[in-house]
N, C-alpha and C positions, 0 to 999 in steps of 0.2 A: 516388884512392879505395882504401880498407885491400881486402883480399883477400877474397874471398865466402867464408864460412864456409860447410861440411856438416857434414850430420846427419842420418842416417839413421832417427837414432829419432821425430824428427819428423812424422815421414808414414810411418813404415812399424811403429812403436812405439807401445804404449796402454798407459798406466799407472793402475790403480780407485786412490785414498789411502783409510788408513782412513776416512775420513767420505765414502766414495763419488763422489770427483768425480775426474774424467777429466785427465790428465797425459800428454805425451811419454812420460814415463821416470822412474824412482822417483827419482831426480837433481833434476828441476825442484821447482824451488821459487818459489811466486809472492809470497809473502809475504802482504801482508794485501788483494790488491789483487782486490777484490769480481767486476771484471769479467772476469779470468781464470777464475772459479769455475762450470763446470758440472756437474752429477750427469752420473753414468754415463749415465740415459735421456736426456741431450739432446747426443746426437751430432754432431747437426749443429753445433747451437749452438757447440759445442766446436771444431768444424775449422772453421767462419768465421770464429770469431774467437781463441780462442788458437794453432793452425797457420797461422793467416795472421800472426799479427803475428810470431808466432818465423820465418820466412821471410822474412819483409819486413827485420826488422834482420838477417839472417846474411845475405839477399844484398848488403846494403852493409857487409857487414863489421864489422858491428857485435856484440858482445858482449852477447847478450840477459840481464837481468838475471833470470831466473829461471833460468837456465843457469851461475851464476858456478861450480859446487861442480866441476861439471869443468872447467873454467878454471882454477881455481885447482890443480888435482890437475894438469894438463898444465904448471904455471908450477913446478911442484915436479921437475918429471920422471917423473911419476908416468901411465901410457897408463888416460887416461879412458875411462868408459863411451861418450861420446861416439867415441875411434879406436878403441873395441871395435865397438861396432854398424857405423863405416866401414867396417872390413878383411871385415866377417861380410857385409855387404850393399851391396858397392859400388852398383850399380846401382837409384837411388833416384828418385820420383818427384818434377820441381822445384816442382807445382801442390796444394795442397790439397785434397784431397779424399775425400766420407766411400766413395767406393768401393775409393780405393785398398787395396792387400793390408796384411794388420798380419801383421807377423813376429814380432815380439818383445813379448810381452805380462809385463809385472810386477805385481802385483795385491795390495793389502794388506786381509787381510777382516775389516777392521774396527781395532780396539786392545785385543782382549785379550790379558794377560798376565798372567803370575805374577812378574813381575820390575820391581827399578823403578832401571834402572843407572841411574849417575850421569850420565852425555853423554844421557840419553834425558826425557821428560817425558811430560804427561799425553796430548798429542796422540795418542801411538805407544804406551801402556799403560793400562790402565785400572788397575792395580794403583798407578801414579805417580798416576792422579786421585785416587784413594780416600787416599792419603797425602798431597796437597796440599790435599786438603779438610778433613782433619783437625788443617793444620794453615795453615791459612789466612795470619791473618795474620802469621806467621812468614815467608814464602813471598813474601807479598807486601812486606815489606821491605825483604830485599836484592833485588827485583825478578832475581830467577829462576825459571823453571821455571813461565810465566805460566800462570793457570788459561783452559782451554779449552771449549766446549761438548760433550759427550762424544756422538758419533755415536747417531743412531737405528741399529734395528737392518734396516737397508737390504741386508745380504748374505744375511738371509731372504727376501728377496722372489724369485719362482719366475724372474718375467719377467727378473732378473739374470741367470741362468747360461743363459734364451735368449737374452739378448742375445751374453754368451760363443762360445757355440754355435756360433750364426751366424758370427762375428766368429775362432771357431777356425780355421775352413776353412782359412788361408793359414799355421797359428799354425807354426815352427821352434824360438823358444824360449818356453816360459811359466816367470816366477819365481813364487813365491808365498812371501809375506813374511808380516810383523805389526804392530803384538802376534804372539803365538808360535803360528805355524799349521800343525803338525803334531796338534795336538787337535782340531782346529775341525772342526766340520760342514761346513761349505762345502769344506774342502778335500775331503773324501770327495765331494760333489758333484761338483765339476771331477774328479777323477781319473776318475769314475765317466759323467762325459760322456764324456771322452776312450778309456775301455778300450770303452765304446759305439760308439763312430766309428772304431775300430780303429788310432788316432792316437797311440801308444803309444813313435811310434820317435821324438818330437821330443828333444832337448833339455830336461828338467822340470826347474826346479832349486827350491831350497827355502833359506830364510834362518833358521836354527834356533838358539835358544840351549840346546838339547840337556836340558832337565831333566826332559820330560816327550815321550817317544816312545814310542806306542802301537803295540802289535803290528799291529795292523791295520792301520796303514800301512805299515809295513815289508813286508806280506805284500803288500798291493796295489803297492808301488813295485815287487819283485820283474817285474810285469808289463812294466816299462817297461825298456826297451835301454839308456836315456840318462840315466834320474835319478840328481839329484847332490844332496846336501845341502853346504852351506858354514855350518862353525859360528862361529857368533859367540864371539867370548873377547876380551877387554881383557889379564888373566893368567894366572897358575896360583895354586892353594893361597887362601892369607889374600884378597893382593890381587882373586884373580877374587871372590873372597864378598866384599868391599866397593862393588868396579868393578861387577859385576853382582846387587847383593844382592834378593834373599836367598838367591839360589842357594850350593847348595855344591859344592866344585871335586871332591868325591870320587864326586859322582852324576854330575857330568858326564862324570868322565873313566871312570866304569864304562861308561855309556851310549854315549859314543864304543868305548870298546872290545867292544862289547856287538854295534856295530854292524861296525866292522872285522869281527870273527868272523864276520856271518853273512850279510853282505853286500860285500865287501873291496873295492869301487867305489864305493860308494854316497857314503861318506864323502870331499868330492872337497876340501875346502880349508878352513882358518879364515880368516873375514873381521875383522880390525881395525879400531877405531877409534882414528884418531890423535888422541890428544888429552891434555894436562895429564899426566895420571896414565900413558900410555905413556912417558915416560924411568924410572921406575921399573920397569913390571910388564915390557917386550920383552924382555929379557934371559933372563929366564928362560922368557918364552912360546917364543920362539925356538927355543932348546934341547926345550922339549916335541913343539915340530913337526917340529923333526928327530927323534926320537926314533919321532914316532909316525906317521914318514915321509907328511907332509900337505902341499900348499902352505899361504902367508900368501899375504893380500892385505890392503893398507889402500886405509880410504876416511877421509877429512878429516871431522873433527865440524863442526856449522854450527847455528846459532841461536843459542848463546851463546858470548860475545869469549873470556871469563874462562876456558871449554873447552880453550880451543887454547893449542899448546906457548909463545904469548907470554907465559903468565902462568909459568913455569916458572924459578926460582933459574934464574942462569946459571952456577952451578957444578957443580950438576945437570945442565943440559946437556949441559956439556962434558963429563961423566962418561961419557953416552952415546955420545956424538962421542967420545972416545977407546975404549970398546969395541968399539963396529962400526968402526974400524977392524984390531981384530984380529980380525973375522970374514972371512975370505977365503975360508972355505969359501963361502961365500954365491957366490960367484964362482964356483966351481967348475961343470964339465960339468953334473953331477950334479943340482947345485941349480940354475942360472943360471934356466933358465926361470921362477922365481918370484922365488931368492935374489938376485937382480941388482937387481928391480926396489925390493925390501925394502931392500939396502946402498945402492943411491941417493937414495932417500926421506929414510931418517937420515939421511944423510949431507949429503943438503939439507939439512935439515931442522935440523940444527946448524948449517951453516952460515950461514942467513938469516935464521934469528929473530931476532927483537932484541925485549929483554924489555921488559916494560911493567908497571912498577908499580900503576901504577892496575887493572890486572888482575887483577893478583897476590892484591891484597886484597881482591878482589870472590871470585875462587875459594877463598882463606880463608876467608870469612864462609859461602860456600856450604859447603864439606863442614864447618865449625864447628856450623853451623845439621843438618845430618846427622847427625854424630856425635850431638849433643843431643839429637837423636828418636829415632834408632834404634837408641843404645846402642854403636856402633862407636870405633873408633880413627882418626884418620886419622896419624896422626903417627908409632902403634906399627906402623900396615901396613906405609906409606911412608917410613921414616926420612927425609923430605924435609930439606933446606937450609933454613936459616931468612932471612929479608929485611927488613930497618928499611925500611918504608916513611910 
């Protein structure tokens, strides 16, 4: 019998998605499977039946299929969400249920945004719906970027943030993601539960694409011992305003230093997305975070094949694979604690791809069909390799 798999975030982790239903951890992903699906108000519902089944297959060892994204990040070398929540909370409950403590709470309030990056879609932006609708059948041609039903607006509801509430009592870490939720109402509600209950010393962390931070929350985070923001960035300059368009790389990098200055904690890491378009943009992202003395961290893109570094020229690649290895500062004291994790990643990550044509051309047609709409480059951003396929 394979080995019992844990998992700490199971039973002791709750994750709202934007369209309000209830998840282990911002990680799982159920795919289209109806009976995994319950709102946030039906709790129980929830730990009968999706904590009982993700327990049932991890105690025979089994690889539960809405769990693959840290699987796959652990087969890369890559320390999952999954042996982040082990080492933070060894001592976990083996039995489902809705009494147990939640430690770690992730919370996405809703899908608005002003952004519509490339690895992301309408599910996690409403700024990608309004663009997918306008351009419909285009979209639905190359079958990417499928259209979605766009959430009621359910993080208005009062009984939501009692439920929180309640549910805070045991809370250690809260993330709070998006769409982009440093503007949003609700986030002033949850912060404004928490400076209530005097609950200020957790762990608060924030998932920001940095284009729009309002004073006010800088002034409330101020309250908190432990909050951290981790900014999202794919690159620097050109490439980040295509990777995350329509953002521009001069307001971000104001706004990060904006915040450095008046908060010199606050700012605790950029979070990466590894995908297609990272053997281009790392390079130089790299260089920015050491600069602007930040950790990286990657997580793997997931929903679409054409995304991931399979679709990638293997000349390209290797171009990569031959610069990180002249990165050894990454190694160093100094850096190790992130840079280590960053130099093995690539470093895998050249060395077990193996490229897939048919990919290749599907990620073509996708940013060919982007350029077409939005007026952009891909080819003058990315001097990419070209492929006879």
């Amino acid at each position: 019998m394979a080995e019992k798999i844990i998992c700490s975030m199971v039973n002791h982790g709750l994750g709202v998605t934007w369209d309000g239903l209830l998840t282990p951890c911002c990680q799982w992903y159920p795919y289209s499977n109806e009976a995994y699906k319950f709102s946030w108000n039906d709790y129980q519902g929830y730990n009968d039946t999706v904590r009982t089944v993700i327990l049932n297959d991890f105690n025979q060892g089994i690889r539960h299929d809405g769990c693959m994204k840290c699987f796959r990040e652990e087969d890369l070398g890559y320390k999952s969400l999954r042996q982040k929540s082990n080492e933070e909370h060894p001592q976990t409950h083996a039995t489902p249920s809705v009494d147990n403590p939640i430690y770690d709470f992730e919370l996405r309030l809703g899908n608005n945004c002003n952004l519509r990056c490339i690895m992301c879609g309408p599910y996690a932006s409403s700024a990608w719906h309004l663009e997918r609708a306008a351009h419909e059948e285009k979209f639905d041609k190359i079958k990417i970027n499928h259209a979605v039903v766009q959430p009621t607006k359910w993080w208005e509801n009062a009984d939501f943030y009692n439920f929180l509430s309640d549910k805070f009592k045991d809370a250690k870490v809260i993330d709070i993601s998006g769409g982009e939720p440093l503007p949003l109402p609700g986030t002033h509600k949850i912060l404004d539960l928490l400076i209530q209950s005097g609950n200020t010393d957790l762990q608060l962390r924030f998932n920001s694409n940095l284009t729009r931070v309002p004073e006010a929350i800088l002034e409330k985070l101020r309250l908190f011992s432990n909050a951290r923001i981790s900014v999202s960035l794919e690159g620097t300059g050109p490439m980040n305003n295509y990777l995350r368009y329509p953002s521009k790389w001069e307001e971000i990098d104001a706004n990060l230093i904006h915040i450095q200055d008046v908060n010199p904690n606050l700012i605790s890491s950029v979070n990466h997305t590894l995908q297609h378009a990272s053997v281009y943009s790392l390079p130089a992202l790299i260089s920015y975070i050491k600069e602007r003395n930040i950790a990286l961290y990657m997580t793997t893109v997931y929903g679409t094949a054409c995304l991931t570094p399979d679709s990638v020229p293997p000349d390209d690649l290797k171009k990569l694979g031959d610069w990180i290895k002249t990165q050894d500062w990454l190694l160093s004291d100094e850096y190790k604690y992130w840079g280590e994790g960053v130099y093995t990643i690539i470093t895998e990550m050249c060395k077990k791809t193996v490229f897939n044509p048919a990919l290749y051309k599907e990620y073509r047609e996708y940013v060919e069909l982007l350029d077409s709409i939005r007026g952009t480059d891909y080819d003058a951003t990315f001097n990419p390799s070209s492929v006879a396929v």
